[in-house]
C-alpha positions as CSV (number, residue, x, y, z in Angstrom):
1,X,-42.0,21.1,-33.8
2,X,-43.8,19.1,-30.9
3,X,-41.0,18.5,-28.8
4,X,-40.9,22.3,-27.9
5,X,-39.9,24.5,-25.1
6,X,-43.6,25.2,-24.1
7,X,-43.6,21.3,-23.0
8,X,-40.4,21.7,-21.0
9,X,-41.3,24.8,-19.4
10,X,-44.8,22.9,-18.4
11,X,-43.2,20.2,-16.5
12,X,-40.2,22.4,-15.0
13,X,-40.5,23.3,-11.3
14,X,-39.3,26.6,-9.6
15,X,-35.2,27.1,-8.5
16,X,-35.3,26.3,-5.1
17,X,-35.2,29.1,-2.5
18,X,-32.7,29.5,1.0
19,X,-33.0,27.4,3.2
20,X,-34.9,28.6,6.5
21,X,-32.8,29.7,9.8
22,X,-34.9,27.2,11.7
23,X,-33.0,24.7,9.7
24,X,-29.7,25.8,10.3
25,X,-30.2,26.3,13.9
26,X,-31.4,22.9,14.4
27,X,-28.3,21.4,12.3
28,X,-25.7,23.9,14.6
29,X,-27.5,21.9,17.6
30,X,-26.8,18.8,15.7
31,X,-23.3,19.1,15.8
32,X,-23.2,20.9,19.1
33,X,-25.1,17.5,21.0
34,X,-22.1,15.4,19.0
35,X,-19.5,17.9,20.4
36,X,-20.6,17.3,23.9
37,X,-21.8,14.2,24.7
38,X,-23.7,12.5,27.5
39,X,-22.6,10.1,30.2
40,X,-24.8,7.8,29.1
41,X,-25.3,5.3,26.1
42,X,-28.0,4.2,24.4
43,X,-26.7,0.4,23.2
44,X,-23.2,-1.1,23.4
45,X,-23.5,-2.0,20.0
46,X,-23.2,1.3,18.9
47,X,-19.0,0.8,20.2
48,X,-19.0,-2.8,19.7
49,X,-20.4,-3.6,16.5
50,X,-17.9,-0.6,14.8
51,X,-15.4,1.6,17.0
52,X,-14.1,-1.0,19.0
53,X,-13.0,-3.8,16.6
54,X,-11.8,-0.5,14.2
55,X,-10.0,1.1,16.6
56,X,-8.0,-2.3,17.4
57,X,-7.2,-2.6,13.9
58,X,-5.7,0.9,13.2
59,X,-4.4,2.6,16.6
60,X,-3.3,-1.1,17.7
61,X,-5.5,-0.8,20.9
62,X,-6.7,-3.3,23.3
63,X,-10.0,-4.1,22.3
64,X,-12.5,-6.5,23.5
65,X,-13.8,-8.4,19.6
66,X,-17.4,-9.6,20.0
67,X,-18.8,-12.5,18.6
68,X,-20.1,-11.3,15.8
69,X,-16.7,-10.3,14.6
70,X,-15.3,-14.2,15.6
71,X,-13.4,-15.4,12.4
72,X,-14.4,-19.0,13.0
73,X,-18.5,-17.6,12.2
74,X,-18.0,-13.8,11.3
75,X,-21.7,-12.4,10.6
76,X,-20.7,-8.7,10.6
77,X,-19.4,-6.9,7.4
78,X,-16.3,-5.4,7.6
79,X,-16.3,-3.1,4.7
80,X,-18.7,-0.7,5.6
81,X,-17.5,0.3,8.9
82,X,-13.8,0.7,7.6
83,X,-15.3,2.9,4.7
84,X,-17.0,5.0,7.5
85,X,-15.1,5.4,10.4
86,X,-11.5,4.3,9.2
87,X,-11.2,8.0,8.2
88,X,-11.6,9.6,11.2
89,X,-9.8,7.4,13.2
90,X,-6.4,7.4,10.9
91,X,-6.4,11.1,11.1
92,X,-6.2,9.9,14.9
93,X,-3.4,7.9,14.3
94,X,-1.5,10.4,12.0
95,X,-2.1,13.8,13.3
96,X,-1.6,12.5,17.3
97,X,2.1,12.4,17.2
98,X,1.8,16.4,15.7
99,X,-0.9,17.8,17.9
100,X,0.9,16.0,21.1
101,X,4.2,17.4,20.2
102,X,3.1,21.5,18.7
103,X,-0.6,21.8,20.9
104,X,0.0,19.4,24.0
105,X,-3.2,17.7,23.0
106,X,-3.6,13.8,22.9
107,X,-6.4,12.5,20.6
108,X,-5.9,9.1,21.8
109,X,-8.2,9.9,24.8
110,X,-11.8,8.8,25.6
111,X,-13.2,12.2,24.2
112,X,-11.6,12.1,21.1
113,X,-12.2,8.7,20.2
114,X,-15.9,9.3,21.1
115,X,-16.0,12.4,19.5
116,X,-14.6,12.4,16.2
117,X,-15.7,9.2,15.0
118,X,-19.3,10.6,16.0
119,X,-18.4,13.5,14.3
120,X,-17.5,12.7,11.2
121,X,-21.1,10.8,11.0
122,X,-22.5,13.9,11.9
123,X,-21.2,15.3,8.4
124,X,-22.3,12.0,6.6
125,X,-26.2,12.5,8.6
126,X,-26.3,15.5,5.9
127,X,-26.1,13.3,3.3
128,X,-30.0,12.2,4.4
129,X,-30.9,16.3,4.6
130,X,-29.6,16.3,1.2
131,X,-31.4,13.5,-0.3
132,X,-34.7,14.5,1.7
133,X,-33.9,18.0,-0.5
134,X,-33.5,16.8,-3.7
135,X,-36.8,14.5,-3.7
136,X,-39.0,17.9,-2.3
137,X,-37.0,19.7,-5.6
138,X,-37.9,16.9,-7.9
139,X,-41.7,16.9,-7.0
140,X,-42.3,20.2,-6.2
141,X,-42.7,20.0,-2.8
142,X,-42.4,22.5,0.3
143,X,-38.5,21.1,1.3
144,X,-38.5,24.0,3.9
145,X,-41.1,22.6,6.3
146,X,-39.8,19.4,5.7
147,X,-35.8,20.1,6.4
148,X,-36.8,21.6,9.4
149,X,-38.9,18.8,10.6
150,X,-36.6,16.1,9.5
151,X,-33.7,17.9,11.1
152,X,-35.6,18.4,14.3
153,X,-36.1,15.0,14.5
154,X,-34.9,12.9,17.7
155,X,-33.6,10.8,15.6
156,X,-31.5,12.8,13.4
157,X,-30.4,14.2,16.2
158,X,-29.1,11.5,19.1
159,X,-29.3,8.0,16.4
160,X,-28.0,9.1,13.1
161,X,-25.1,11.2,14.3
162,X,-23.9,7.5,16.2
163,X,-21.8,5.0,15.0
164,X,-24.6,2.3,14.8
165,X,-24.9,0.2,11.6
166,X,-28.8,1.4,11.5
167,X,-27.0,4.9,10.7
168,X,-25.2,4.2,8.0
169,X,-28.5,1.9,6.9
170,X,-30.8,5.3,6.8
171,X,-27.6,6.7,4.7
172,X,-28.1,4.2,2.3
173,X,-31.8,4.2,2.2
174,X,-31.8,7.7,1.8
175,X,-29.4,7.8,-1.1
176,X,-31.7,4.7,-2.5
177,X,-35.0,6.9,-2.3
178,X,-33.5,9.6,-4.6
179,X,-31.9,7.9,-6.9
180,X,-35.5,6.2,-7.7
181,X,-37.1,9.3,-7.6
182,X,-34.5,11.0,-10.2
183,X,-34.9,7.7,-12.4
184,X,-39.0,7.9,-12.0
185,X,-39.0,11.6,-12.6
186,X,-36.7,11.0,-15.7
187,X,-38.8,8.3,-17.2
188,X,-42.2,10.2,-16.8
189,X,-41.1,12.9,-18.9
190,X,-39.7,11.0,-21.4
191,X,-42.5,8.6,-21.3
192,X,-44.5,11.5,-21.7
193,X,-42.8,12.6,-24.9
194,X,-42.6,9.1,-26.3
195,X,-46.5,8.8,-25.8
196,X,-47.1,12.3,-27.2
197,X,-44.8,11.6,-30.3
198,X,-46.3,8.1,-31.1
199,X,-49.6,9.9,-31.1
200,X,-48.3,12.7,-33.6
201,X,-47.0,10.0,-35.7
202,X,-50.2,8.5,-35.8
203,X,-52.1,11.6,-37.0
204,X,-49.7,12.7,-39.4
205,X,-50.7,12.6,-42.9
206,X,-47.6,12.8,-45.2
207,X,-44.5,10.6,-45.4
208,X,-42.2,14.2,-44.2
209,X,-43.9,14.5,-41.4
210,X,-43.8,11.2,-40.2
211,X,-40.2,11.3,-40.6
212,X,-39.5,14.3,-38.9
213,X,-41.5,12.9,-35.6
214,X,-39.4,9.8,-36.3
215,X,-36.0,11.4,-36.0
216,X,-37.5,13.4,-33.1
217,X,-38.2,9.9,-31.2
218,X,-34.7,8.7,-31.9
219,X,-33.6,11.8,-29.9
220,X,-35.0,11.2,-26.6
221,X,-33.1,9.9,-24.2
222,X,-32.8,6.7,-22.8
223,X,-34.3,6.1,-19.1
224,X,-35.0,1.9,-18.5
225,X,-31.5,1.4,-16.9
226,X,-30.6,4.9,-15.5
227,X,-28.9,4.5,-12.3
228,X,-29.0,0.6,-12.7
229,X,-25.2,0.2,-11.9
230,X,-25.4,2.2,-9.2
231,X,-28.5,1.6,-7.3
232,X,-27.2,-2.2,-7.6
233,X,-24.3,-1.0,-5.9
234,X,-26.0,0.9,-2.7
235,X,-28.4,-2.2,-2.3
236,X,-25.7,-4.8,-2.1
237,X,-23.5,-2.4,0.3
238,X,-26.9,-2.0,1.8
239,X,-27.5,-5.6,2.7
240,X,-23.8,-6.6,3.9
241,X,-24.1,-3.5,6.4
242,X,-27.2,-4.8,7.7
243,X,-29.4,-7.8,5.7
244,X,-32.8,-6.3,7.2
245,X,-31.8,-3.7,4.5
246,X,-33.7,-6.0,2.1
247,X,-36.5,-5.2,3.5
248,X,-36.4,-1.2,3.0
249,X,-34.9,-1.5,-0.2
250,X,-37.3,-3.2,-1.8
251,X,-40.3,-0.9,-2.3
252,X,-38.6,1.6,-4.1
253,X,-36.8,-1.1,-6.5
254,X,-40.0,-2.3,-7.0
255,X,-41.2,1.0,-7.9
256,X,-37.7,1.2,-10.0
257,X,-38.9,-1.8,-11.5
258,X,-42.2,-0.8,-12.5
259,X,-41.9,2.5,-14.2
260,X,-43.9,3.0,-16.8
261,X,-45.4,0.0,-16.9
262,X,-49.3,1.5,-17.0
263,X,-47.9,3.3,-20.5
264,X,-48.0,2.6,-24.2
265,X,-44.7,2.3,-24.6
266,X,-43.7,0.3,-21.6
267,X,-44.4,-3.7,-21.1
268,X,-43.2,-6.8,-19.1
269,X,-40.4,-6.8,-21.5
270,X,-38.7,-4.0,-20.0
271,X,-39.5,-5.0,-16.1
272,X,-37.7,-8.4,-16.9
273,X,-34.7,-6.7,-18.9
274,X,-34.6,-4.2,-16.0
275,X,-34.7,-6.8,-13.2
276,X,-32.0,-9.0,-15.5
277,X,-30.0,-6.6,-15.6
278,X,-30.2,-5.4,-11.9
279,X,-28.7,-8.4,-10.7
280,X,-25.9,-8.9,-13.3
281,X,-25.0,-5.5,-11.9
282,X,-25.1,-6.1,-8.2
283,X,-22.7,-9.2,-8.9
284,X,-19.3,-7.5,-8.8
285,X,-20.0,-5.3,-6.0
286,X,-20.8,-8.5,-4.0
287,X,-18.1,-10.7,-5.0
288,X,-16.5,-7.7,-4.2
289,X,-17.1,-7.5,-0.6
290,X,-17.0,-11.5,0.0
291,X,-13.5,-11.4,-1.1
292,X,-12.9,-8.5,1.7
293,X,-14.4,-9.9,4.2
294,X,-13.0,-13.6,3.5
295,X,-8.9,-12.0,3.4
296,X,-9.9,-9.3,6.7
297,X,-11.5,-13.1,8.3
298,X,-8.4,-14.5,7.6
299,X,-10.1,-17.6,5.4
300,X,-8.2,-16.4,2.6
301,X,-4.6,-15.1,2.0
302,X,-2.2,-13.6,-0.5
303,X,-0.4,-17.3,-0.3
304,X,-4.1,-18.9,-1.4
305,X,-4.0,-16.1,-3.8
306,X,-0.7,-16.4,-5.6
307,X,-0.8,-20.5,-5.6
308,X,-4.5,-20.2,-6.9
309,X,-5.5,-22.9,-4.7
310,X,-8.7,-21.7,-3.7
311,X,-11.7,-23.8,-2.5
312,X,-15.2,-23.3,-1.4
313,X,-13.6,-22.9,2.1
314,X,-11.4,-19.7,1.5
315,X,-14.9,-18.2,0.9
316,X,-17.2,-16.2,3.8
317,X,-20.3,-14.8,2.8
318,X,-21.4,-12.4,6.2
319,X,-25.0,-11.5,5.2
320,X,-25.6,-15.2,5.3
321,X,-23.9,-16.1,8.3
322,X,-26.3,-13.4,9.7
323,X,-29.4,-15.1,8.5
324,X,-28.2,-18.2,9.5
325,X,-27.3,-17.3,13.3
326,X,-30.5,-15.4,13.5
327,X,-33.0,-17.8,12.4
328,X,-31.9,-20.3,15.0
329,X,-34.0,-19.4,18.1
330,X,-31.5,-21.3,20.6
331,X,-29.3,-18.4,20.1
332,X,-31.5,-15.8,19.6
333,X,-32.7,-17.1,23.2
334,X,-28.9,-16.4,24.7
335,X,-29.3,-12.8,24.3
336,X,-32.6,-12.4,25.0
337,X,-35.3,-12.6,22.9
338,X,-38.2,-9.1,23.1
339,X,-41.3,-9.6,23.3
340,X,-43.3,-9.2,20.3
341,X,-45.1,-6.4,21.4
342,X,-42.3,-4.2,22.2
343,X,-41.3,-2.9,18.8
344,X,-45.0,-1.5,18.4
345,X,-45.7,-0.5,22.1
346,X,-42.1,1.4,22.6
347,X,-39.8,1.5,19.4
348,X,-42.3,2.8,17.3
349,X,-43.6,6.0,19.1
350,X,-40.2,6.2,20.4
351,X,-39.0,7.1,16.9
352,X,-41.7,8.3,15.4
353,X,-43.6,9.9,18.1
354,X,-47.5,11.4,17.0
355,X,-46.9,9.7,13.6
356,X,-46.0,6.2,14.9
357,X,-48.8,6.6,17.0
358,X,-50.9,7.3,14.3
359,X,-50.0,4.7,11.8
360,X,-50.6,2.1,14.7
361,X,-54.2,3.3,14.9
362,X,-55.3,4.0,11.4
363,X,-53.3,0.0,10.9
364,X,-55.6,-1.6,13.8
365,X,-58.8,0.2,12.4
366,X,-58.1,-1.4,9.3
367,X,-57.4,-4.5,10.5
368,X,-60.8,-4.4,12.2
369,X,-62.7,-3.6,9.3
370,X,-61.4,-6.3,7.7
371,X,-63.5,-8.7,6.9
């Protein structure tokens, strides 16, 4: 029998071992900096572009709505900060009354509000340590150095544990990069088995034989489409939360796309049933969150609903609102527009530090060198 346990065993990888103290330490001081945080901020957005419009919307606050949450051009999804930070503040809104009345303590205060909505980010940041994990496991690679690096990162620490939309992009992002990995470490071994039978079925020299590798074939496992539904999903969520996700998303759909392709057994046929499919399965998700965002935007209504008079107009599509309102420079100008040398002077050794610095040297020599 080919398909035997001497191949499995060949391509299987270690179980993974503890996790290092280093690495626990520096997540205790994870949640220890969201416990107690500073008097200062690092962008208003990080309140006004989530908290604040959330917080008017479920404890009843006054709250000051910003632009980009104006129903008459609304360019902010709503979905994905309700599906993040509507948890922790309802447990504000139902457990106050109790902890007022039994402990004397008031969670409708500045340090709660702060706090817990930070906090329960905090928990979701692990959700990044855990992808980061499961891709080391997949490939065989040392996750102990790099847990304890990733977690030690400035930006794990102060960015990712804030209520900025860039947070829950990395969350996203990081879910994206396993899911590919699991789907590209799936199809190599059974694009591996496919080969190696085809090859056996090839060389054999009776009808029996032949059979028995063809019933073998029929047995392994299905990999084009794995995850398809799914990683649809996270992109689309992805892009209403913040459309420069398209932009991070798409190497490793690309490299979704594209496994297998330098096999046997693999051809164009499969990259355009994969992308086909793909999209078909991204649809509901995003007719999905339209619809939420054109009821919470008030351009459509149960009364719309129910009479099924429904036009073009009941309909607001936020991610291209976005592109719309960004791509005019007038108002890019009425906020201020960087200079284009400031992500690449300051934002990129800012958050990457010796590495950014790094990748901006080893990009300019080959730029350079170029002829």
């Amino acid at each position: 029998m080919y398909l035997n346990t001497k191949i499995f065993k060949a391509i299987a990888f270690k179980p993974p071992t503890p996790l290092p103290l280093s690495y626990w330490l520096l997540i205790l001081v994870r949640f220890l900096l969201t416990l107690l945080p500073q008097t200062g901020y690092i962008h208003p957005d990080e309140y006004f572009q989530n908290v604040e419009v959330l917080a008017g919307d479920i404890l009843g606050t006054d709250v000051a709505r910003t632009w980009e949450f104006n129903p008459k051009f609304p360019i902010r999804n709503i979905f994905v900060p309700k599906l993040i930070l509507a948890p922790p503040l309802h447990f504000i809104r139902i457990t106050n009354p109790y902890t007022k009345h039994f402990l004397n303590i008031d969670l409708r205060t500045p340090y709660y509000l702060l706090v817990l909505p930070r906090l329960f980010i905090c928990f979701l940041s692990l959700i990044n340590d855990f992808c980061l994990y499961k891709i080391c496991v997949n490939y065989g690679q040392n996750f102990r150095n790099r847990l304890t690096i990733f977690a030690s990162s400035y930006v794990i620490l102060v960015y990712c544990c804030r209520s900025f939309s860039n947070a829950f992009e990395t969350i996203f992002f990081s879910v994206l990069l396993w899911l590919v990995s699991e789907c590209m470490l799936k199809s190599d071994k059974v694009i591996y088995h496919d080969e190696f039978l085809n090859k056996k079925y090839k060389e054999a020299s009776t009808p029996v034989e032949r059979v028995k590798i063809f019933k073998l074939k029929t047995h392994l496992p299905g990999h084009s489409l794995n995850w398809v539904a799914v990683l649809a999903t996270v992109v689309v969520i992805g892009i209403f939360n913040r459309p420069t996700f398209v932009g991070f998303a798409f190497p490793p759909i690309f490299f979704w796309l594209h496994r297998g392709l330098g096999s046997t057994v693999v051809g164009f046929k499969d990259f355009h049933y994969r992308m086909i499919t793909f999209i078909l399965c991204g649809i509901p998700i995003t007719l999905f969150l339209i619809l939420v965002d054109s009821y919470y935007y008030g351009y459509l209504t149960m009364a719309d609903i129910e009479s099924l008079k429904i036009s073009w107009d009941n309909w607001v599509v936020t991610p291209l609102n976005f592109l719309r309102y960004n791509t005019n420079m007038g108002n890019l100008s009425d906020h201020g527009i960087h200079p284009r040398w400031l992500h690449i002077i300051v934002n990129v050794p800012l958050l990457f530090n010796v590495l950014g610095i790094i990748a901006i040297i080893v990009l300019t020599v080959h730029i350079y060198r170029f002829p």
